[in-house]
N, C-alpha and C positions, 0 to 999 in steps of 0.2 A: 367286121372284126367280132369275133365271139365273147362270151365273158371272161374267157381267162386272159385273152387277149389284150379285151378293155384294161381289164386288173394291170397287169405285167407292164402296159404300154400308162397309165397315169404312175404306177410305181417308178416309173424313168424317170416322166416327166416330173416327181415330186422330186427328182435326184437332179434334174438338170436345173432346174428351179436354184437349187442351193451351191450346186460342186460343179456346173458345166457336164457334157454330155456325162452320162453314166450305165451304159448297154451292161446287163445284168447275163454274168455268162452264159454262157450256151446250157452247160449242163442243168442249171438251175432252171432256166423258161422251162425246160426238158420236162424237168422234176414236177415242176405245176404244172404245166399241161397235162401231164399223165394224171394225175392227182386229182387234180381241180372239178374234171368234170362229173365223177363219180362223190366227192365229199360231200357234206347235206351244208347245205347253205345256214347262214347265221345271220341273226339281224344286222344291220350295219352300224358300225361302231366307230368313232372318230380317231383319226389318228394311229400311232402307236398300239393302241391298245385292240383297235379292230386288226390290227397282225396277229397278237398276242392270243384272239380269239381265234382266229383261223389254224394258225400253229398247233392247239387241243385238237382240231377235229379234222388232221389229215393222217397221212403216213409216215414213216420214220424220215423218207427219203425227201420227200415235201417240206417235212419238218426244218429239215438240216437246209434247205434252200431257202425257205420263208425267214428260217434263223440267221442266216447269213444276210439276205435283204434288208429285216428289221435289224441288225446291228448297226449297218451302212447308213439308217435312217437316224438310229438315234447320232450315232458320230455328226452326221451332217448338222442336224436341227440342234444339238449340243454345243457345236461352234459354232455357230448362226447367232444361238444364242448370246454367248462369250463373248462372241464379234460386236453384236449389238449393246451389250452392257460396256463392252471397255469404250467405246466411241460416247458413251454415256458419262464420262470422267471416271471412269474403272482407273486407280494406281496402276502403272503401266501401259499406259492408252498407248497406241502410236500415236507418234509426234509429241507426247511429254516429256520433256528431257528428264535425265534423272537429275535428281539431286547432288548437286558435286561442293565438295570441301574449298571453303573460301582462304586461298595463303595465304598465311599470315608472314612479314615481315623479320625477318631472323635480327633480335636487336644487335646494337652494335653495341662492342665491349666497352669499359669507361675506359676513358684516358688516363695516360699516368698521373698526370697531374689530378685529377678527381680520385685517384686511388685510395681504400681501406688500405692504411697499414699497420702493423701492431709494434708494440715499445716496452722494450727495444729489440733490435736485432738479437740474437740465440747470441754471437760472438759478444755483442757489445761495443761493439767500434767506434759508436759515437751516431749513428742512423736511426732511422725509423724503417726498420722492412715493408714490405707490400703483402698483403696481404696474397696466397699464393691464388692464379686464376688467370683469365685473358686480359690482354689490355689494347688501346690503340695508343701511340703516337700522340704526343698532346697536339691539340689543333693547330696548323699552320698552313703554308702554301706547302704541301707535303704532294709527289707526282700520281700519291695514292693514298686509301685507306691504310694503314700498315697496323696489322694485330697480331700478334705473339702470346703462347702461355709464358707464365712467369712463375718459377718454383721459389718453396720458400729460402728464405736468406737472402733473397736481392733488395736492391733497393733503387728506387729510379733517379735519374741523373736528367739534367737539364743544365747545362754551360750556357745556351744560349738558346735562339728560337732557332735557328735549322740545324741543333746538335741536340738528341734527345736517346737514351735509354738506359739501359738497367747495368748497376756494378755488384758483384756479390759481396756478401758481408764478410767484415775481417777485424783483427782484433788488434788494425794498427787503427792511432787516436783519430787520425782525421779518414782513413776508411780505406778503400783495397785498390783505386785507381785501378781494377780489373775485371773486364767487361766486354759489353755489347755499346755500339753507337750507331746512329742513325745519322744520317749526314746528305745533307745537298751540298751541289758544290758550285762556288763562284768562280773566282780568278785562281787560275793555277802556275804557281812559282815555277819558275828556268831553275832556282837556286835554293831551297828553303831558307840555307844559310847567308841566301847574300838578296836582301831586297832589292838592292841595285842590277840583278840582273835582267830585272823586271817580268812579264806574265807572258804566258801562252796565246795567242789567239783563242777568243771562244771556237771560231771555227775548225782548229788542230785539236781541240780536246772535249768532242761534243758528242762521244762514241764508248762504250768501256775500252775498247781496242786500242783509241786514239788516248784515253787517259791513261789506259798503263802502257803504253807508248812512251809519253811525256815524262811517267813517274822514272823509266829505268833510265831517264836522262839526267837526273838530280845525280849531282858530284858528290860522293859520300855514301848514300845510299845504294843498297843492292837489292834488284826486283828479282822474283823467281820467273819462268815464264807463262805468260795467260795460260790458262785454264777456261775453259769455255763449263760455264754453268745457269742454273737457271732456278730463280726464286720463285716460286709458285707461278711459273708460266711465263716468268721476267726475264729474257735471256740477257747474261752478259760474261763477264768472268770474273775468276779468283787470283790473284796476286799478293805473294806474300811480299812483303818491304823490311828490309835491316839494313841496322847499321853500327858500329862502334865510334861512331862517333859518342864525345862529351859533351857537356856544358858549354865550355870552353874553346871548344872548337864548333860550336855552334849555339851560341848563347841563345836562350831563351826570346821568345819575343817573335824570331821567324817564324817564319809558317809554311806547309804544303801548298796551301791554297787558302780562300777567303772563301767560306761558306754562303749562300746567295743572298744571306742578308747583310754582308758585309764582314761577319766576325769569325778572324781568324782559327784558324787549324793547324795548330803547331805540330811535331814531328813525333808527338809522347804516339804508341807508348817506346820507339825505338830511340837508341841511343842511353847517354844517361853517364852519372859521375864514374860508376864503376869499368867505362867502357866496354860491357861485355853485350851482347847483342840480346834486345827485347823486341822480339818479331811483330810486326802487326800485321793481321790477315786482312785484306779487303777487298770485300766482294762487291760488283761493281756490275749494276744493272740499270737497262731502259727503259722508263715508261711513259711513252706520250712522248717520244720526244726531249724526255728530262734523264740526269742520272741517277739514281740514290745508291749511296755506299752506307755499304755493310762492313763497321769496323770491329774487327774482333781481338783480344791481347790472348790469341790461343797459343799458351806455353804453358809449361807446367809452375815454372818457378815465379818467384817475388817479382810484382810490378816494379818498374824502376820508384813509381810514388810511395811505395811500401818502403822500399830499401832506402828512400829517403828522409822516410818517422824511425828511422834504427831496428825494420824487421832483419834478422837475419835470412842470408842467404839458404834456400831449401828446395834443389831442385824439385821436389816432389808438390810443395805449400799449393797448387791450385789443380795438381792431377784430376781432383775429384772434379772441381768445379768445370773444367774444361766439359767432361762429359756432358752436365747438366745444361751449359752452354750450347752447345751443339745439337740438344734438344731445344731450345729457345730458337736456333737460327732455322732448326726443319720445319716446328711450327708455325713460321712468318707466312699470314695470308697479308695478300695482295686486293685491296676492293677497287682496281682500277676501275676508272670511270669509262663506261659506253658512251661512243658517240652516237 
């Protein structure tokens, strides 16, 4: 092998050393050959920089091939380098993982019962409102998390432990009896009016389907028919319930059903002394196996408990309130539990 040869053939091998084979095109050997053996020799010089001498003292053509080899060289021994500092703990080494944001926990909203509220109500009714913002369900055997926004002028409600939420403010003395309720449910009445006709099988009424089944069987009442809906991913459905029934023909004290901890669920908010019909909405959904209803008094006019502190009759008196309502029942999340 000659000396351009030699040169051409350790220039490979400095390229196969780093990048795997690397044959230096045709036209280039070309270039040096022709070149090479006519050029005046130069002392030798290490590396990069003995190209960079050679390069001064050939021809254009040479030039442009040697230039093209030493760029190839520096590329290679550039990432050679790189390669060998990042394996060094170089930020970004292979196999470092990046750095990832540790989730945090989304808190959970206060209960009603721990709720800010301010004094007194905008109406005056005799309440303490809540302060306006999320809340859950005060703690109980509840089939879930259940959290709601709550706009101002409400205030929250507790009858008992498995009957819990918010009524809005009103300027009757003891307050609006117009609302939202949350409700589990126990024994379910043949009769509301008549205890004597005794309860439902858990087993016939342990479905929404199978509950408003039972309900359009109450003598007195009249159910609209299911509606298939779904609370934040809860499927069940919507049933409204009425009645004209009174007092009197269905005295106080009955009940729908027994709530799971025992304490009854009387028939408010329908019926009532005036006989004219106060509808109750209830949506009625499963989780785990359990029901939770959704009790709503979505009408526009006077609770029957209004009408019974001496508010007058006002078809219009909860128009507004209804809306804000129906924003409470879209906002209901659901924290069911994963098994």
């Amino acid at each position: 092998m000659n000396g351009t040869d030699d040169f051409i053939g350790r220039l490979e091998e400095y390229l196969d050393d780093f990048d795997g084979a690397t044959p230096l095109p045709d036209h280039v050997r070309d270039a040096v050959h022709a070149e090479l053996d006519g050029t005046r020799q130069v002392r030798p010089s290490a590396g990069p920089r003995r190209l960079l001498t050679m390069l001064s003292n050939t021809s254009s053509r040479a030039r442009w091939g040697l230039a093209a080899a030493a760029i190839v060289v520096a590329v290679v021994v550039g990432g050679a380098f790189l390669t060998n500092r990042s394996q060094q703990g170089v930020i970004g080494a292979p196999g470092t993982p990046a750095p990832t944001a540790t989730p945090q926990p989304t808190p959970t909203p206060p209960a009603l019962g721990d709720a800010t509220r301010t004094v007194p109500c905008a109406v005056g009714g005799g309440n303490d409102c809540l302060k306006p913002g999320t809340y859950t369900l005060d703690a109980g055997d509840w089939p879930a998390t259940v959290s709601f926004d709550v706009p101002e002028g409400w205030f929250d409600y507790h009858p008992n432990g498995d009957v819990d939420g918010v009524l809005v403010d009103s300027d009757a003395p003891d307050g609006s009896g117009w609302g939202i309720q949350f409700m589990k449910i126990g024994e379910v009445s043949r009769d509301p009016c008549r205890s004597a006709a005794g309860t439902f099988a858990p087993a016939e009424v342990d479905t929404p389907l199978e509950l408003a089944a039972a309900m359009a069987t109450w003598p007195g009442f009249e159910t609209t028919t299911p509606a298939p809906i779904a609370i934040d991913g809860a499927a069940g459905v919507l049933v409204d319930l009425t009645s004209t029934l009174t007092d009197a023909d269905c005295p106080r004290g009955f009940t729908l059903w027994k709530a799971a901890d025992g304490n009854p669920g009387d028939e408010y908010p329908t019926g009532g002394e005036d006989g004219k019909e106060h509808p109750g909405r209830f949506r009625i959904v499963e989780i785990g196996g359990e029901l939770l209803v959704v009790l709503t008094t979505d009408f526009p006019g006077p609770s029957r408990f209004e009408l019974g502190q001496g508010i007058a009759q006002d078809p219009t008196r909860h128009a507004a309130d209804q809306v804000e309502m129906q924003a409470i029942v879209d906002s209901i999340h659901l924290g069911i539990p994963q098994n």
